[in-house]
MIVEXMAR-497556 format. One record per residue (C-alpha): residue number from 1; chain; x, y, z. Coordinates in steps of 0.2 Angstrom, whole numbers. Layout:
N
 num chaine     X     Y     Z
 NUM      A     X     Y     Z
...
***
This chain:
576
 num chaine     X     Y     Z
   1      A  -476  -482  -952
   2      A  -464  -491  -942
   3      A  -458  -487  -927
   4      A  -440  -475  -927
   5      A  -425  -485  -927
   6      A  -417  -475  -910
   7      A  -431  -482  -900
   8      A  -419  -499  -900
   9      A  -403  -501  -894
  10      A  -394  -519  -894
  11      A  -383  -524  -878
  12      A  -370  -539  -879
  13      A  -380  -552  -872
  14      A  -369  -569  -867
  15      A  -377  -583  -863
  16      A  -371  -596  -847
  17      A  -375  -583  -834
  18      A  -361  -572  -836
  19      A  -365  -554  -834
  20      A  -371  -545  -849
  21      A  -368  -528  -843
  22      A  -372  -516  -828
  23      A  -383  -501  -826
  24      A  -390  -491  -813
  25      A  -408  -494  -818
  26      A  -417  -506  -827
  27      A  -434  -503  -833
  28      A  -444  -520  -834
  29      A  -460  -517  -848
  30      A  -458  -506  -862
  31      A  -476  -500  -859
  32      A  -478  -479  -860
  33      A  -475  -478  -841
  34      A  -460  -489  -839
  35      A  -454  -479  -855
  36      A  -458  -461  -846
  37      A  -449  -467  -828
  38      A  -433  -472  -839
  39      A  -434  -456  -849
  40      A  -434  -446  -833
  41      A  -420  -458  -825
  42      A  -409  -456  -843
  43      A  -408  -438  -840
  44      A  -405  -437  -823
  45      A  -389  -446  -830
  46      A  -393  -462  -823
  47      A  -386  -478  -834
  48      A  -404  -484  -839
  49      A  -408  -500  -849
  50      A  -428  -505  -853
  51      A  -433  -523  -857
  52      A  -448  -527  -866
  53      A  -454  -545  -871
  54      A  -463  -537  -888
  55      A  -455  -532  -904
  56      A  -457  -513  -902
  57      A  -464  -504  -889
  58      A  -477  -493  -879
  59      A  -489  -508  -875
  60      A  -507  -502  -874
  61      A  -503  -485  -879
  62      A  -496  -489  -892
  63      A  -501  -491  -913
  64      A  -498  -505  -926
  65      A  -498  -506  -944
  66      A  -512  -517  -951
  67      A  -522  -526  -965
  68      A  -523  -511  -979
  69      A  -509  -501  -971
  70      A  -520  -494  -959
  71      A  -513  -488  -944
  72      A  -522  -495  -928
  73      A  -521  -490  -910
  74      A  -518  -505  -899
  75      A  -534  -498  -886
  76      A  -546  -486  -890
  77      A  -537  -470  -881
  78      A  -539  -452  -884
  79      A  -526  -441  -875
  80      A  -530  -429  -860
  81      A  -523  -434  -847
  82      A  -506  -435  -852
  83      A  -506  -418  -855
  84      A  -507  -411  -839
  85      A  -495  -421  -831
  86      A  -480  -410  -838
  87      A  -473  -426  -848
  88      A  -473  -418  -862
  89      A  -465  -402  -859
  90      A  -454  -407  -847
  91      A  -445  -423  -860
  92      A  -448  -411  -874
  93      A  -455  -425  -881
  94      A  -461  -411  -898
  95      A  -440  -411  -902
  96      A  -444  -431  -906
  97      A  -456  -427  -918
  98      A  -473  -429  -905
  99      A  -487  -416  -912
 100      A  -505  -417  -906
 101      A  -523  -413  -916
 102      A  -537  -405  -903
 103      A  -552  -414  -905
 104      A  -568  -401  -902
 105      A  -581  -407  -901
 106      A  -573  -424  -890
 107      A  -587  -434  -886
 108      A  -601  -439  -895
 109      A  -615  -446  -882
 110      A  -626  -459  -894
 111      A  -638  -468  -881
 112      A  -644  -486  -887
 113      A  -661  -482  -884
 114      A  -663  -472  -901
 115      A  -663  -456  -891
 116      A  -654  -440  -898
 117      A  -635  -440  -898
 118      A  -628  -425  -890
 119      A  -611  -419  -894
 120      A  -597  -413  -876
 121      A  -585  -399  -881
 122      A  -569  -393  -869
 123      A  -578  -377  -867
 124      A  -591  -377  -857
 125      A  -604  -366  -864
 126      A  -603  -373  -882
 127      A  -607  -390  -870
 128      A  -621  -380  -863
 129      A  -628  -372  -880
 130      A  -627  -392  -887
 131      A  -637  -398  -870
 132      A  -651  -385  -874
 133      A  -653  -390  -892
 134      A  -657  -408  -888
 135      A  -659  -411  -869
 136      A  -665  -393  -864
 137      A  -670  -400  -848
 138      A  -653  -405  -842
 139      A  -644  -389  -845
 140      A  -648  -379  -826
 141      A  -641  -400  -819
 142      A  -626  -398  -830
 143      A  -621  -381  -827
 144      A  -623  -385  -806
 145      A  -613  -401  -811
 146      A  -598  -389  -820
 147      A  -598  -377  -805
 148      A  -597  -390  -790
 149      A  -586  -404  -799
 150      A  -575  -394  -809
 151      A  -564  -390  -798
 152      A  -564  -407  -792
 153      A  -559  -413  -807
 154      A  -543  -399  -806
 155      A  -538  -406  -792
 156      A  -539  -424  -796
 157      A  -526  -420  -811
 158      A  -516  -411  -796
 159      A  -516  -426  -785
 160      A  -510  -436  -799
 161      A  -493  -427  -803
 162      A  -486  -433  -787
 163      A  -482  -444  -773
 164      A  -499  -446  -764
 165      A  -487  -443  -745
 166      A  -497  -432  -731
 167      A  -486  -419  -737
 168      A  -487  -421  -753
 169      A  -508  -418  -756
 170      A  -507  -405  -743
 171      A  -496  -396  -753
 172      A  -505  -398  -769
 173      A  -521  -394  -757
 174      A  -515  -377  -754
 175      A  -508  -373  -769
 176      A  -528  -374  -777
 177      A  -534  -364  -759
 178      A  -545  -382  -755
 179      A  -557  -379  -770
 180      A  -561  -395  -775
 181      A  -558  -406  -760
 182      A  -575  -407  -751
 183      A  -584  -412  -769
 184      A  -568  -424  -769
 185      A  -571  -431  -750
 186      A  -589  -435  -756
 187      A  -586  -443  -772
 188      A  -574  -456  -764
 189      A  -587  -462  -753
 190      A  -603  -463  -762
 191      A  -607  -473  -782
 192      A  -605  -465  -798
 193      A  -622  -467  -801
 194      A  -628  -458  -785
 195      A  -615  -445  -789
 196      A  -625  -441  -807
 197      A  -641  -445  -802
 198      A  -638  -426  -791
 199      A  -636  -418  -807
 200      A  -646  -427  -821
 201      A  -660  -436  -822
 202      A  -659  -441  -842
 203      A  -650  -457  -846
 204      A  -643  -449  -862
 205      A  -633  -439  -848
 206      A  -630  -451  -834
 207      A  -625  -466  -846
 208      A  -611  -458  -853
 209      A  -597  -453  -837
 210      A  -605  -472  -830
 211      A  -596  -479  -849
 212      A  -581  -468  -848
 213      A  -579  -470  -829
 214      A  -584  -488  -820
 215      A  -588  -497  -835
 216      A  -568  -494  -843
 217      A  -564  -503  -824
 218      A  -574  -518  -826
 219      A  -586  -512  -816
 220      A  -607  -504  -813
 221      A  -610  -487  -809
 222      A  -619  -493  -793
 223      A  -602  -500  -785
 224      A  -598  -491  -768
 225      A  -583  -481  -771
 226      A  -583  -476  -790
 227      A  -588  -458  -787
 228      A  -574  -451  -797
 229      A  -582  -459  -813
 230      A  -593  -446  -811
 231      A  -579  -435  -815
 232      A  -579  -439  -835
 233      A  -589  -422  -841
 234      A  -579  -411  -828
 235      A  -560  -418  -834
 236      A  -566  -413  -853
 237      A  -568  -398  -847
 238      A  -553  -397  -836
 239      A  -540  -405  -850
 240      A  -543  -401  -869
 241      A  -544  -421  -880
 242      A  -530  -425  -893
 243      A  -524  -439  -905
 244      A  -506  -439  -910
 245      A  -504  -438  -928
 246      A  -498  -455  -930
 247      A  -510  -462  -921
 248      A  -507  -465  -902
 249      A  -489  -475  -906
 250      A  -482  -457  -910
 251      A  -480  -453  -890
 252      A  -471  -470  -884
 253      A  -462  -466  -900
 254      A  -456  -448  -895
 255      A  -454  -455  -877
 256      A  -444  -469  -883
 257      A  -433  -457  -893
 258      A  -432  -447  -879
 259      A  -425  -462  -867
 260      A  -410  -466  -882
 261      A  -408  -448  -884
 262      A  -403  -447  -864
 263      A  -391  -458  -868
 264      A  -403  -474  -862
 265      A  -404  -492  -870
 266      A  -418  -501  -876
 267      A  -420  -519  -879
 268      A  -437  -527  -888
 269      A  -439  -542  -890
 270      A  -431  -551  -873
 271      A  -442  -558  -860
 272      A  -435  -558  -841
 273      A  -436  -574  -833
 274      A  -432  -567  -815
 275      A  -428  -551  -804
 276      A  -414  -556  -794
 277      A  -412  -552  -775
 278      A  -404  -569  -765
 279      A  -413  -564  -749
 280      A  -404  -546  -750
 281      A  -407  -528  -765
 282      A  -411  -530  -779
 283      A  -395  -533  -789
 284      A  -401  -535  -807
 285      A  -412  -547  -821
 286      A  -409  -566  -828
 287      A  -416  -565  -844
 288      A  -425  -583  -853
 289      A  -410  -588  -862
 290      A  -398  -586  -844
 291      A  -391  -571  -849
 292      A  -389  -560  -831
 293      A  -389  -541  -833
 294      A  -384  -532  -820
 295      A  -391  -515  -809
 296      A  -393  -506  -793
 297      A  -412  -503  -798
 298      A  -424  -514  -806
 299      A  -442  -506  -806
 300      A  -457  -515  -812
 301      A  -467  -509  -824
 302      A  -481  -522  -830
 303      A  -494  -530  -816
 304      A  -487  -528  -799
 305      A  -490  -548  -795
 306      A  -482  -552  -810
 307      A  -468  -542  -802
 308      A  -467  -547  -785
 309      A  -473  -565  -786
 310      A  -468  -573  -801
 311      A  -452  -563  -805
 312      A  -445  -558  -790
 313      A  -431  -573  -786
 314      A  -428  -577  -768
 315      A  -434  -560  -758
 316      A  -427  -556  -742
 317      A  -437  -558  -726
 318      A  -442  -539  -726
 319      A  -453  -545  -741
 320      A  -459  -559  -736
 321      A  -478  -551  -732
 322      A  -478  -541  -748
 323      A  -476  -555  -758
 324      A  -488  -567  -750
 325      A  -501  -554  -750
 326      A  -499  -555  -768
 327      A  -499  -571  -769
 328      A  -515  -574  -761
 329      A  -523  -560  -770
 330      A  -535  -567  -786
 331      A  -529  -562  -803
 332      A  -543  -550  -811
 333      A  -547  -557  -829
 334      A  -552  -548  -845
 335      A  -566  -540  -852
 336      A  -565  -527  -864
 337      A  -563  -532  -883
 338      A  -556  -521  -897
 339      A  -563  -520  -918
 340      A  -551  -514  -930
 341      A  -559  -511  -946
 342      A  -556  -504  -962
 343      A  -574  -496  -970
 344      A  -577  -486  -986
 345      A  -592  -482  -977
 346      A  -592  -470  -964
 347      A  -603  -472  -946
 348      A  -617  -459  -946
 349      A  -628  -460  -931
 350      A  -646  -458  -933
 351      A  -654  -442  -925
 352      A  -638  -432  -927
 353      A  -646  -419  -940
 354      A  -639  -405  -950
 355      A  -647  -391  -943
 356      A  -641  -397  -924
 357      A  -623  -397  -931
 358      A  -625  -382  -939
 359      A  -631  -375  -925
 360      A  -614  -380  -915
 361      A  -602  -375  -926
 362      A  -597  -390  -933
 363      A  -594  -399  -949
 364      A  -589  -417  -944
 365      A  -596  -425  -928
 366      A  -585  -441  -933
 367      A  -569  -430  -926
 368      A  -576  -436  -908
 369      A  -574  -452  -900
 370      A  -593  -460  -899
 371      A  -598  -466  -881
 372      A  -613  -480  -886
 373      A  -623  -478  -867
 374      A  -634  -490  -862
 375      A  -645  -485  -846
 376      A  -637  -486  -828
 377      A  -647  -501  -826
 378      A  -642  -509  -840
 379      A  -625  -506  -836
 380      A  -627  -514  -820
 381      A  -635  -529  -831
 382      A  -620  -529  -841
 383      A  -607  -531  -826
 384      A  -617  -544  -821
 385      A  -619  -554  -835
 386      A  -599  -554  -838
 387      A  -597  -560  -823
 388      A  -607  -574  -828
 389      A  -598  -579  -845
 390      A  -612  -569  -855
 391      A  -612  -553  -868
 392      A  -625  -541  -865
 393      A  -636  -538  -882
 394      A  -630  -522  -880
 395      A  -617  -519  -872
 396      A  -607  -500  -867
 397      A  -595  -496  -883
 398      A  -582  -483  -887
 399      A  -580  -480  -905
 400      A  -569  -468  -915
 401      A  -564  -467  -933
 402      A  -545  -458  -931
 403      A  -542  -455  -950
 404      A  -555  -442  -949
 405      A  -545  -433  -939
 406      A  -529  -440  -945
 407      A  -526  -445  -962
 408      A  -510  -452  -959
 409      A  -516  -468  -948
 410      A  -529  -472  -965
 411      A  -527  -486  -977
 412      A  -514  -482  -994
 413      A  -520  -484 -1009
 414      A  -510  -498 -1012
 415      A  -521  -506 -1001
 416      A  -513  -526  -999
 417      A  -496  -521 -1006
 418      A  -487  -525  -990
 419      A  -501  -525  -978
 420      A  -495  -528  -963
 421      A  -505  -534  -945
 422      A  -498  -538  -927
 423      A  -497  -558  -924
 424      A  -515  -556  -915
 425      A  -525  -551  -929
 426      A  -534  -560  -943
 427      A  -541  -550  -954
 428      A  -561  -553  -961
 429      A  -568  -548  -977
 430      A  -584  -539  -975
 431      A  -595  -541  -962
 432      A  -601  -558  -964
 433      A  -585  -567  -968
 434      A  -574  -578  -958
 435      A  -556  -584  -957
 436      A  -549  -573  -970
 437      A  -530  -574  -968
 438      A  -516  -559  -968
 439      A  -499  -556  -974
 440      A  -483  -553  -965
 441      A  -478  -537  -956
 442      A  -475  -524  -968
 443      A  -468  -507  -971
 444      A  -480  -490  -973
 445      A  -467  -479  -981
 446      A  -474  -466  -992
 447      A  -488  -475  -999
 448      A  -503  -461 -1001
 449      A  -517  -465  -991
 450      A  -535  -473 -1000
 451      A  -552  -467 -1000
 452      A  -558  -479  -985
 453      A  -554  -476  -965
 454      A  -548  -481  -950
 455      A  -565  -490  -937
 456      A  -562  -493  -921
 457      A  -577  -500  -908
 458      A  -571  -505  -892
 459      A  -584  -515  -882
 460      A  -584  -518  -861
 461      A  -589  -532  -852
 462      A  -583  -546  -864
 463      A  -575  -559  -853
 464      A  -560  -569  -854
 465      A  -569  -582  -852
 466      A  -585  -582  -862
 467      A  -597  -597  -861
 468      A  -594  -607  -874
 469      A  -579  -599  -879
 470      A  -573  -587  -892
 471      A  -569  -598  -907
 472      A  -584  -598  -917
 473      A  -598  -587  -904
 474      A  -600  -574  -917
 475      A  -601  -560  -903
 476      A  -587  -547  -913
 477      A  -599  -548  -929
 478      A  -614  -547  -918
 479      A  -607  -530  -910
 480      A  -603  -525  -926
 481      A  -623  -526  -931
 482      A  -630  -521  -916
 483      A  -618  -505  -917
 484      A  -623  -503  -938
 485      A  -643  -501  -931
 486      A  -639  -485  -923
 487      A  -632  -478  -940
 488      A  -638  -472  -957
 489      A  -642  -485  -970
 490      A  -625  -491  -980
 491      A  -612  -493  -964
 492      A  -611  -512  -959
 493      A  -610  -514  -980
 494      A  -596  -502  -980
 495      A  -585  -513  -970
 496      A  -570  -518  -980
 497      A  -560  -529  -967
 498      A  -561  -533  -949
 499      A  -552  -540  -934
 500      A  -558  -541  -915
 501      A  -543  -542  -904
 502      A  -551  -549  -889
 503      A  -543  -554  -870
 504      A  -536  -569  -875
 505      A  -526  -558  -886
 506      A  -521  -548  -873
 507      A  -515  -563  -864
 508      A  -504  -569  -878
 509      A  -496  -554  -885
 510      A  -496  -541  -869
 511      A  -490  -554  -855
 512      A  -508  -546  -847
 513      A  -513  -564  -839
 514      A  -530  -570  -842
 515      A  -531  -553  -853
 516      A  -533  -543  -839
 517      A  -524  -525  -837
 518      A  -522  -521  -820
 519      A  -525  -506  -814
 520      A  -521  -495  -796
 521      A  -543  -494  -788
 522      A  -546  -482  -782
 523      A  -542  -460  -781
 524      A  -529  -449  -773
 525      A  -538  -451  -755
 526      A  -538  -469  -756
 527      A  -518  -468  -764
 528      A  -516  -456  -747
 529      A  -524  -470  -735
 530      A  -526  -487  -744
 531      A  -511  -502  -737
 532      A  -504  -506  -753
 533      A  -491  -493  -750
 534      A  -482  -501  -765
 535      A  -493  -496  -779
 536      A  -493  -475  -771
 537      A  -476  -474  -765
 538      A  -470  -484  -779
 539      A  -452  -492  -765
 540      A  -454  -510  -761
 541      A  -445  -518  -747
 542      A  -435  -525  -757
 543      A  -419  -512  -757
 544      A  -419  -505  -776
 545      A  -433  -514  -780
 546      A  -449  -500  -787
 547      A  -465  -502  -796
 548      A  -473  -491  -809
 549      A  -483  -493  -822
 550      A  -507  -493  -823
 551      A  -506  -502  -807
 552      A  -499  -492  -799
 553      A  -506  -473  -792
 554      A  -514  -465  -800
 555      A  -521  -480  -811
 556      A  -523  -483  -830
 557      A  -525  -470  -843
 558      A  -512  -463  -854
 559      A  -506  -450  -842
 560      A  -486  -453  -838
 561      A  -491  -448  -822
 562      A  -486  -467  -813
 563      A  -469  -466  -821
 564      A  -466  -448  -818
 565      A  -469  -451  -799
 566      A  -458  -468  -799
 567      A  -443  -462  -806
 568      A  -443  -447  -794
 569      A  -444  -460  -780
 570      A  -432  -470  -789
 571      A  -421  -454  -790
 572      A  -422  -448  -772
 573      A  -417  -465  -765
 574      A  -404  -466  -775
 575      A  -396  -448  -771
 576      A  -402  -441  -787
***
């Protein structure tokens, strides 16, 4: 299951500093943003070229084929919010092929404590009938919870489909009547945690937004300013969950079809050595190997001071400020850790009993993504303890078994013909085994898929730079253990082959330094306020110089939504 052949496009590349061509844009990062603002520049009729140091594209969005033929996704992301951005529709990105499964129920809440699991639907009173089965006494908090920061949540996904000018969010202010905004005002001054606590006073309900929320940025619930972490029951609610069939690949795919198909180029493979100004515009990129490339417009779509401090070759004085800035700013480091794993087992938590699913409607809880919740506090203890070179014992986890869902990503039959794996991984036999090696790349075709699936257990809080170090910590098989206690006997047995892809991995193989994936803090009001006017208006002082991608407004996620907003900036400064 390789990824279409339109998606590259080769461009005569001399060497000796001769020009190789010249375009109107060039798109540096193949990631799904940078991919979106070239799509949207491409058919706008700009001449667009995207450059992207890895083989294929769609960075953390995107999927890989590995050990078994299993299809993995790079992160562990289900897809909302890209699906109210108006990416989809408006690239037509369904003509290149992108179709998407609903996932109902979408959230499995499984706390560590050994307390009953809960299931989270997009409707709201199946949510609601769920709640009163196992937490009956949170039901009147949730339902005062849905009608205060639903429409919150609404116009959050508003905020984010623009520029985040004065007169741009009052615009979208008026068009939703102000519902939402005084919820919103309150959330981006006050915790996550203090947000919940309103609502809830179960941890099997508070744990969960505080995993999907603050815990995904590196951070406790109890921080200052995290209040729209609170938000994760109310954007359910507001957006319904999906997986591409194909696993997660299959949109950067379709986006990356839709780029060529505009009549844009895309090169893998290349890394850029320098963005060139000589003290004036932007006037175009020096690849490693000399080669100069030519452009009117450069945007930047991987970290920002990757962008504007280590690429960006003699600014002019207009900069100067911006880039120091950056420069003095610290670099943020890792700490989220990703197991692909192949099981002939399937994960089934404890608790979770047959007449409670019969009594929702539903036949297979494994179609949801499981949120593993520890307590706020532990949470907290968690954020902590990364900062300190530690692993909590047990530590906030997202986990998911796609081929559930979607066959298609499962291991073949033919299960080592071919197998292929990304340079990160090393496969493991079984959960006790070590240093098991893998083949090279290989090709799905039309192999049939086998009995076993696809496991995938992200885990937070898991730092770059671990005490001790990685090599040889046993922490990926710990997690693996710890997670097997919370299921029916059989799983940890179950597990065929393994891989942790961990922030050192990051590192090496998504120019993400010290693994870390930067990310724009902070919501639509602090986008409206804040100083770094670069990451919300997406124009640099640098003349045809611009910045997208998950540093940039409104932040990480797969949402389209940075690159969307940047190549309508792009396209206005540039007459389009």
């Amino acid at each position: 299951m390789t990824a279409p052949s339109a998606t590259t496009s080769t461009v005569a590349a001399p060497t000796g500093g001769a020009p190789a061509a010249t375009y109107d844009a060039i798109v540096v990062g193949g990631g799904h943003n940078g991919l979106t603002c070239a799509a949207y520049l491409a058919r706008a009729g700009r001449h667009v070229l995207v450059l992207e140091a890895r083989d294929t594209v769609g960075g953390c969005a995107s999927s890989v084929d590995g050990f078994d033929g299993a299809r993995f996704n790079v992160c562990n992301c289900d897809h909302a919010l890209v699906r109210a951005t108006g990416v989809i529709e408006e690239l037509e990105l369904a003509d290149h092929g992108l179709r998407y499964l609903d996932m109902e129920p979408g959230q499995l809440a499984l706390p560590w404590d050994g307390s009953t699991p809960w299931l989270l639907f997009h409707d709201v009173e199946r949510t609601l009938h769920s709640l009163s089965l196992t937490h009956p006494t949170q039901v009147a908090g949730y339902r005062r919870y849905v009608d205060e920061l639903l429409p919150a949540a609404r116009l959050v996904l508003a905020m984010t489909t623009g520029v985040p000018t004065l007169r741009g969010v009052a615009g979208r202010l008026a068009r939703h009547r102000g519902r939402g905004a005084r919820a919103l005002l309150r959330l981006s001054r006050r915790s996550a945690a203090d947000v919940l606590r309103r609502y809830f006073d179960d941890e099997a309900l508070l744990g969960s937004p505080a995993t999907t929320g603050p815990a995904v940025w590196g951070l406790s619930a109890e921080t200052p300013g995290t209040g729209l972490g609170a938000l994760g029951y109310a954007l359910r609610h507001a957006v319904p969950v999906g997986r591409p069939i194909g696993g997660s690949g299959a949109l950067t795919d379709a986006i990356a079809a839709a780029v060529t198909a505009a009549g844009g180029e895309i090169r893998t493979g290349v890394r850029v050595a320098a963005i060139r100004s000589a003290g004036g515009p932007a006037r175009g990129v020096t690849l490693e190997d000399g080669t100069r490339i030519d452009a009117t417009t450069v945007i930047g779509a991987g970290d920002p001071r990757t962008t504007l401090v280590d690429l960006l070759d003699a600014p002019p004085a207009a900069a100067g400020d911006l880039v120091a800035r950056w420069r003095d700013r610290a670099g943020g480091e890792g700490y989220e850790s990703k197991i692909d794993a192949v099981v002939d087992v399937l994960p089934r938590p404890r608790g979770l009993t047959d007449a409670y699913l019969a009594a929702v409607g539903v036949d297979d809880p494994l179609i949801a993504t499981m949120v593993v919740t520890p307590t706020l506090a532990s949470i907290a203890d968690a954020a902590t303890t990364a900062r300190a070179g530690g692993i909590a014992a047990r530590p906030p986890m997202l986990v998911n078994v796609p081929s559930v869902l979607d066959p298609t990503v499962g291991p073949r039959d033919d299960a080592h013909a071919g197998a292929g794996r990304p340079p990160d991984a090393t496969a493991t036999s079984g959960p006790s085994a070590g240093g098991g090696g893998a083949s090279g790349p290989g090709d799905v075709g039309t192999a049939t898929r086998g009995a076993g699936h696809v496991f995938s257990l992200e885990v937070l809080f898991t730092p770059y730079a671990l005490r001790g170090g990685w090599a040889g910590s046993g922490e990926p098989e710990r997690w693996l253990a710890a997670f097997a206690e919370l299921m029916e006997p059989g799983f940890l047995e179950g597990v065929r082959a393994w891989r942790n892809v961990g922030p050192e991995d990051y590192e090496r193989d998504f120019s993400m330094p010290r693994g870390y994936a930067s990310s724009f803090a902070g919501g639509p009001l602090t986008a409206l306020l804040g100083r770094d006017r670069e990451l919300t208006r997406y124009a640099t002082p640098v003349p045809g110089l611009f910045l997208t991608g998950a540093g940039t407004f409104p932040g990480a996620g797969v949402s389209g939504a940075p690159g969307r907003n940047a190549a309508g900036v792009v396209l206005a400064a540039t007459g389009g």
